[in-house]
C-alpha positions in Angstrom: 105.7 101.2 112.5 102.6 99.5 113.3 102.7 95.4 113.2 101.4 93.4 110.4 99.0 91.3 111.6 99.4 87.7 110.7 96.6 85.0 111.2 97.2 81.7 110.2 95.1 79.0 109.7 95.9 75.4 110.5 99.1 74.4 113.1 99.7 71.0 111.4 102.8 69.8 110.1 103.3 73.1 107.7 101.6 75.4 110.2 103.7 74.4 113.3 107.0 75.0 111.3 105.1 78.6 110.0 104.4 79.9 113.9 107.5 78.4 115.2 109.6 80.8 112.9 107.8 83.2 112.9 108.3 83.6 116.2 111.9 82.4 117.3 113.0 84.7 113.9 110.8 87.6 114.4 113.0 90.4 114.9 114.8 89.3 111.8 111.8 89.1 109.8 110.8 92.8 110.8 113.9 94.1 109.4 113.7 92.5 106.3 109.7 93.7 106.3 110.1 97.0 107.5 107.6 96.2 110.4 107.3 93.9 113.2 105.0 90.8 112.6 102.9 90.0 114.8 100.5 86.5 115.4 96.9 87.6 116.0 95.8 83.9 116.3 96.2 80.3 114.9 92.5 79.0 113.3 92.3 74.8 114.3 90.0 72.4 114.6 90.4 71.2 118.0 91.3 73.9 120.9 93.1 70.9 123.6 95.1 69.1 121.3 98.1 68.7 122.2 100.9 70.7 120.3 104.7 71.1 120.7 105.0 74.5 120.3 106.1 77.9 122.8 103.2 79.7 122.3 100.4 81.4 123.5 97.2 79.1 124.4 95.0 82.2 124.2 96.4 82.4 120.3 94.6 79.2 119.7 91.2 79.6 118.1 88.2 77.3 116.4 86.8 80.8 114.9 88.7 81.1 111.6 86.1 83.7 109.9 86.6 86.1 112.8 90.1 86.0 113.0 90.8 86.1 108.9 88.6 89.8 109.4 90.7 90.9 111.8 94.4 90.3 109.7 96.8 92.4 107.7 97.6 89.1 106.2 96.3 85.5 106.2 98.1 82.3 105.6 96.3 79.3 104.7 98.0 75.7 105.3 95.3 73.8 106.2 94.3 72.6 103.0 91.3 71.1 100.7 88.5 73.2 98.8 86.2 74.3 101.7 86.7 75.7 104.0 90.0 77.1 102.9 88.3 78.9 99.3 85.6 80.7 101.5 87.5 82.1 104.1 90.2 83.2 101.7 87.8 85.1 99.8 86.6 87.0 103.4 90.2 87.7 103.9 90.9 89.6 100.8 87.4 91.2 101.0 88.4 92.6 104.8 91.4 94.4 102.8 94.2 91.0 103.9 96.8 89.6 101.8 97.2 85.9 101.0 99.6 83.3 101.5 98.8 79.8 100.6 100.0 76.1 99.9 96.7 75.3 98.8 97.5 73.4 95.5 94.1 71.6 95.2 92.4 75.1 95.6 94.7 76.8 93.2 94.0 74.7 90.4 90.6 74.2 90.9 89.3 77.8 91.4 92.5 79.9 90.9 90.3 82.3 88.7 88.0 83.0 91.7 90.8 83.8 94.0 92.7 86.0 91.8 89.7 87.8 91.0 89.1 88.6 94.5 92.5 89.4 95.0 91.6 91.9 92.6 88.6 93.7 93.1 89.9 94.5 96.3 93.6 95.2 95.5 95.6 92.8 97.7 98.1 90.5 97.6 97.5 86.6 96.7 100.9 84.6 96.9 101.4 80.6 96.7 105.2 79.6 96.1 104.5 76.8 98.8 101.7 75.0 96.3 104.4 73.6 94.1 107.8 72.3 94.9 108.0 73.1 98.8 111.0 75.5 99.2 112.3 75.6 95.4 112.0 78.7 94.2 110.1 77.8 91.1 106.5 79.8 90.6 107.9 83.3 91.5 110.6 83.0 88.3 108.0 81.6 86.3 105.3 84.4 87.4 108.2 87.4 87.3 111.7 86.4 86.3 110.7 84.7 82.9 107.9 87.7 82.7 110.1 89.1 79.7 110.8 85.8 78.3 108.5 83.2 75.9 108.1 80.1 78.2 107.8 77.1 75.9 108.2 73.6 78.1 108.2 73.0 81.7 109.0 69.3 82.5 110.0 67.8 86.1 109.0 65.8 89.2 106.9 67.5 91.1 105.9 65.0 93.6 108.6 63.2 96.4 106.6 60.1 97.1 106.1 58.7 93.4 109.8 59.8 92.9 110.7 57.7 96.3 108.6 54.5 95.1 110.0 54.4 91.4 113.7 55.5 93.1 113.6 52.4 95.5 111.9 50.1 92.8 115.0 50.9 90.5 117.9 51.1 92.9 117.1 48.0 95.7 114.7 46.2 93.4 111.8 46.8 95.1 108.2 45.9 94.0 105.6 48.5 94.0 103.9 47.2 97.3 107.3 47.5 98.9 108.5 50.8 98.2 105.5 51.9 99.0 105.2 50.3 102.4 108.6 51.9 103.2 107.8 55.5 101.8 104.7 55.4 104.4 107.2 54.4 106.9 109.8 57.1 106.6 106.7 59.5 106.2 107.0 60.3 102.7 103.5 58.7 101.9 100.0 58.9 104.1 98.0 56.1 105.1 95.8 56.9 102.2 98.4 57.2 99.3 96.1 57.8 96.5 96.5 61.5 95.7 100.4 61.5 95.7 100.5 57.8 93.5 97.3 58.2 91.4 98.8 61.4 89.8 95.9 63.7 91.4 99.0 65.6 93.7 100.9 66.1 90.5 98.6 66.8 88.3 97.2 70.3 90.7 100.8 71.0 90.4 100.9 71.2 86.6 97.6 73.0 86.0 99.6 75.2 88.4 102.6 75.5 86.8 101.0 75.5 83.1 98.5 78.7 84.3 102.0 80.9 85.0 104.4 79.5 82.5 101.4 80.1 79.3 99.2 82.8 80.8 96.5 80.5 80.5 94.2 79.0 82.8 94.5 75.8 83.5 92.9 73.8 85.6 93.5 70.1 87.3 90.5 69.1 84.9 92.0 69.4 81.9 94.8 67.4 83.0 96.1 64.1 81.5 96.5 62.2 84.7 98.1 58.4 84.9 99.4 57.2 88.3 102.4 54.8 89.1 100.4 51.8 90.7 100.7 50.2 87.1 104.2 50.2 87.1 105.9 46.7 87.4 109.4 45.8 88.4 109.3 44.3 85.0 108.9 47.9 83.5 111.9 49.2 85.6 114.1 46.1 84.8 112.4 46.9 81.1 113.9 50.8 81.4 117.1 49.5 82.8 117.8 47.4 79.5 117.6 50.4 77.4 119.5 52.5 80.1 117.3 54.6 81.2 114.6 54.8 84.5 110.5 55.1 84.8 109.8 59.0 86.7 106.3 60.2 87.6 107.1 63.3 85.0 104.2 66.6 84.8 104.8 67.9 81.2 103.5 71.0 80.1 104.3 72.4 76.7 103.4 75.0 74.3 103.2 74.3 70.8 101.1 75.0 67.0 100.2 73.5 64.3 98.8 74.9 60.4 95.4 73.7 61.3 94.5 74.5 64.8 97.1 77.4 65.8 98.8 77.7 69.3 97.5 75.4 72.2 99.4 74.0 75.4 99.5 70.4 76.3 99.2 69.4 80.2 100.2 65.8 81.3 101.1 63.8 84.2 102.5 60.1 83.4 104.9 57.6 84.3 107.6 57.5 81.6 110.7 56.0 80.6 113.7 58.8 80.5 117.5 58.1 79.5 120.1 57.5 82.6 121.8 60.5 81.1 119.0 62.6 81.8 119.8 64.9 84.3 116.2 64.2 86.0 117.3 60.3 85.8 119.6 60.9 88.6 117.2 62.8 91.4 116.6 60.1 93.5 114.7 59.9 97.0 112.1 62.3 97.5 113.6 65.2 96.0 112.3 67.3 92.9 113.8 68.9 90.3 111.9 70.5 87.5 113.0 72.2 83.8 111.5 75.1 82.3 112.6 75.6 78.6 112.5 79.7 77.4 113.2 80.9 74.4 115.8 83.8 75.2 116.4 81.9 79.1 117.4 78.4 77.4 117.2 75.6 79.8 116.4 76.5 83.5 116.7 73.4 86.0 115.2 73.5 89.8 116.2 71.3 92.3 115.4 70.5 96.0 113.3 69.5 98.6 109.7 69.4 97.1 107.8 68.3 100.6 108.4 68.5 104.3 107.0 70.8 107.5 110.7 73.0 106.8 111.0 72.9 102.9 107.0 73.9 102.9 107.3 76.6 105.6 110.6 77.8 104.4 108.2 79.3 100.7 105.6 80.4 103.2 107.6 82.3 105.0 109.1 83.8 102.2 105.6 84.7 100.4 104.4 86.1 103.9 107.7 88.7 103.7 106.5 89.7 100.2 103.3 90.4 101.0 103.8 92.2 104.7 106.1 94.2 102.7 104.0 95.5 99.8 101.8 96.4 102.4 104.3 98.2 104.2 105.5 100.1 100.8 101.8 100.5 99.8 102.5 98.3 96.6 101.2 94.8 95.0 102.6 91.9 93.5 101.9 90.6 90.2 98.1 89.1 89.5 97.0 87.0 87.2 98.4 86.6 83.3 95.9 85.0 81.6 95.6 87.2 78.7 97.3 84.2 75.9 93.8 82.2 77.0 95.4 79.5 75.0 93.4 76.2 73.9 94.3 73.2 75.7 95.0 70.0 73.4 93.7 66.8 73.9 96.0 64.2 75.2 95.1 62.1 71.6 96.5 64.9 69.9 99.5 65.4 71.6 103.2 63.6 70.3 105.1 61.4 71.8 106.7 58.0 72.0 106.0 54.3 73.3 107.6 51.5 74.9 105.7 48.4 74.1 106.1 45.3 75.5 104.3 41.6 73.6 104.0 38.5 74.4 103.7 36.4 71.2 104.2 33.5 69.5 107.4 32.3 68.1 107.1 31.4 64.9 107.7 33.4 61.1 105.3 35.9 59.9 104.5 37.5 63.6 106.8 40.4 63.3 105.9 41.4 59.6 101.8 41.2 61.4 103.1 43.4 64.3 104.9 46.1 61.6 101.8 45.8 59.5 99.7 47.1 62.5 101.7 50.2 63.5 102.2 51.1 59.5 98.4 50.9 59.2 98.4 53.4 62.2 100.8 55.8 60.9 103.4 54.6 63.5 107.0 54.2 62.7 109.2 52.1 64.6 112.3 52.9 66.0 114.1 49.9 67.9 112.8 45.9 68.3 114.1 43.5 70.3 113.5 40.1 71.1 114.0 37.5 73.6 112.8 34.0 73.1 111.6 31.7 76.5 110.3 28.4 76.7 106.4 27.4 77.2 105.3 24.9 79.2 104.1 21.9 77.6 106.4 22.5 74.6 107.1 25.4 71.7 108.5 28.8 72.3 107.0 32.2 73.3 108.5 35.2 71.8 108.7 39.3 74.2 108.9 41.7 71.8 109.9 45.0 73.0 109.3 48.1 70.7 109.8 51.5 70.8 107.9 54.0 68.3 109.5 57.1 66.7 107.0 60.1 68.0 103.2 60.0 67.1 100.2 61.5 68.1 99.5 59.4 71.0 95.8 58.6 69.9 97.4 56.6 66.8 100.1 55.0 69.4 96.8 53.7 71.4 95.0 52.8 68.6 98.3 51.1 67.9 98.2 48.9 71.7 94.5 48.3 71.5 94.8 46.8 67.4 98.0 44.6 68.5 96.1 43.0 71.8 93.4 42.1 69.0 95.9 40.0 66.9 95.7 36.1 67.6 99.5 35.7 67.2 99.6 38.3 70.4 99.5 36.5 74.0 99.6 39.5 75.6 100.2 42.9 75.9 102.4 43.0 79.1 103.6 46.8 79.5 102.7 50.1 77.2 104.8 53.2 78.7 105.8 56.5 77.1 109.5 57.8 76.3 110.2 61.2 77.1 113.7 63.0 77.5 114.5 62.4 73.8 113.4 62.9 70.1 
């Protein structure tokens, strides 16, 4: 059989893994392809940087366009919108199949790339974008194709899930945790994609697109990050025994007036310790995807890392070398639902509230009065009572709502901090994981 030809571009942390496999476990790759793969080149920046790796020098090139035109199949770990979106898109029109981790590409222009993939029938594959090595986007793309996908809810990213884990487990302040996560690795020098929510959030416009055959993108996202959370919110979650996760929630619901529409999210929230996601700790991630005739589905593994990442590229590359080996495709896009997506205000769910008021009669009934003029029921209160300095007490009232859309929950915070009785509104965080 003639080789596949493989170009791949970027030989970072990902890539490295990517070539080192694909060489030391060629000859078992063949077999499983049907034909040998071969490495026409490696596209980097920088030609004498220094790289631990067995290979080639004359592999080693800055000129990515030529060398994506010259490929069976091109992998793309290298990141970002441009170039990676461009030379992708002059891949698949020189005839080459795709493999890429490019989550920030996916779900901003998904639409463009599957389009190209088919106008000119080839292959566009990206298990690496979500979840590292879990096997989570190909059963959502073609196990569940049979099946009515209804929820998918998980932690999709392993540095927010290491900062909340250390903040809970050694006490750890935000700063902290963080500080260590960059330490061990888990976190860049710039953190902000991974603990503003933006990582995530690509990740559930990703996952939302397969699950509802809808397009989603990153933009219509509900994004909150973790750098609000306080230690106070995590000794806060402990009290009620449960724990504060960076959770992507993507669901699929109706209503009598407006029909079916899919709600996309990525928040902290408070979850019970008997959750099964309570317990994934370090950097791991573990995801749920509800089906009607399936049930409950639970992922769990390695979410990030050169090995977990490789270990899905690798794996994509095999499907695709083999299609075009066989003459066949994988599956395209599903977007045919084209489902509406709802507005965070309009979506259910729960709060945790924390106040700082004044102890003295009449405050509570003011604080029911508010939520009831909101259309927000209460489910639990509880008080503690601490002295002020220079005399009289100070009330924390903690409450948790029954579920309501979460425009009348905010309208709910924002009329409370008005209230002269109210200090201070010291923490607002959603409940998930129950009804």
């Amino acid at each position: 059989m003639e080789p596949v030809r493989v170009a791949l571009l970027g030989c970072g942390v990902v890539g490295s893994e990517v070539a080192r496999n694909l060489t030391t476990h060629g000859a078992e790759l063949a077999q499983r392809v049907g034909a040998p793969l071969e490495l026409a080149g490696i596209a980097v920046r920088r030609l004498g940087r220094a790289r631990e790796l067995d290979l080639d020098p004359a592999l080693f090139t800055t000129d990515a366009a030529g060398l994506v035109k010259d490929a069976d199949v091109v992998v793309e770990v290298i990141g970002g919108i441009e170039p990676a979106r461009s030379l992708l898109l002059e891949a698949m029109a020189a005839g080459a199949g795709v493999v890429t981790a490019n989550k920030a590409l996916l779900a901003e222009d998904g639409p463009t790339l599957y389009e190209a993939a088919t106008r000119h029938g080839v292959d566009l594959y990206y298990e690496a974008s979500v979840a590292g090595a879990i096997p989570l986007l190909r059963p959502l793309r073609e196990s569940l194709a049979g099946d009515r996908v209804t929820r998918v809810l998980g932690i999709v990213n392993g540095t927010t899930n290491y900062i909340l884990d250390k903040m809970h487990t050694a006490g750890m302040g935000f700063a902290e945790a963080l500080e260590q996560a960059q330490a061990l690795g888990y976190a860049e020098a710039d953190p902000t994609a991974d603990v503003e929510g933006f990582d995530a959030a690509a990740k559930a416009a990703i996952l939302a697109s397969l699950a509802f055959h809808t397009r989603v993108s990153a933009a219509d996202v509900h994004r909150e990050g973790i750098t609000t959370v306080t230690a106070a919110d995590v000794a806060s979650a402990r009290e009620m025994h449960a724990v504060v996760k960076l959770l992507a929630i993507c669901e699929r619901g109706s209503d009598a007036d407006s029909g079916e529409s899919v709600s996309v999210r990525v928040h902290p929230a408070m979850i019970p310790d008997t959750h099964p996601l309570a317990g994934v700790g370090d950097a791991y991630n573990a995801v749920f995807v509800q089906a009607e005739a399936a049930g409950e589905l639970m992922f769990y593994g390695r979410g990030a890392g050169g090995q977990p990442t490789a270990s899905a590229v690798l794996g994509d590359l095999v499907s695709v070398a083999r299609n075009r080996v066989g003459g066949g495709r994988g599956p395209g896009e599903s977007a045919y639902a084209d489902l509406p997506v709802r507005p965070i205000g309009d979506v259910p769910t729960r709060y945790h509230i924390s106040l700082d008021v004044e102890d003295r009669p009449g405050v509570l009934a003011q604080v029911a009065l508010v939520f009831a003029e909101q259309g927000v029921s209460i489910e639990t209160v509880r008080q503690q009572v601490h002295p002020r300095e220079g005399g009289g007490d100070r009330a924390a009232l903690v409450i948790v709502t029954h579920r309501a859309p979460d425009a009348a929950l905010s309208a709910t915070v924002d009329a409370l901090a008005g209230l002269d009785t109210v200090a201070s509104v010291d923490s607002v965080m959603r409940v998930e994981g129950e009804d």
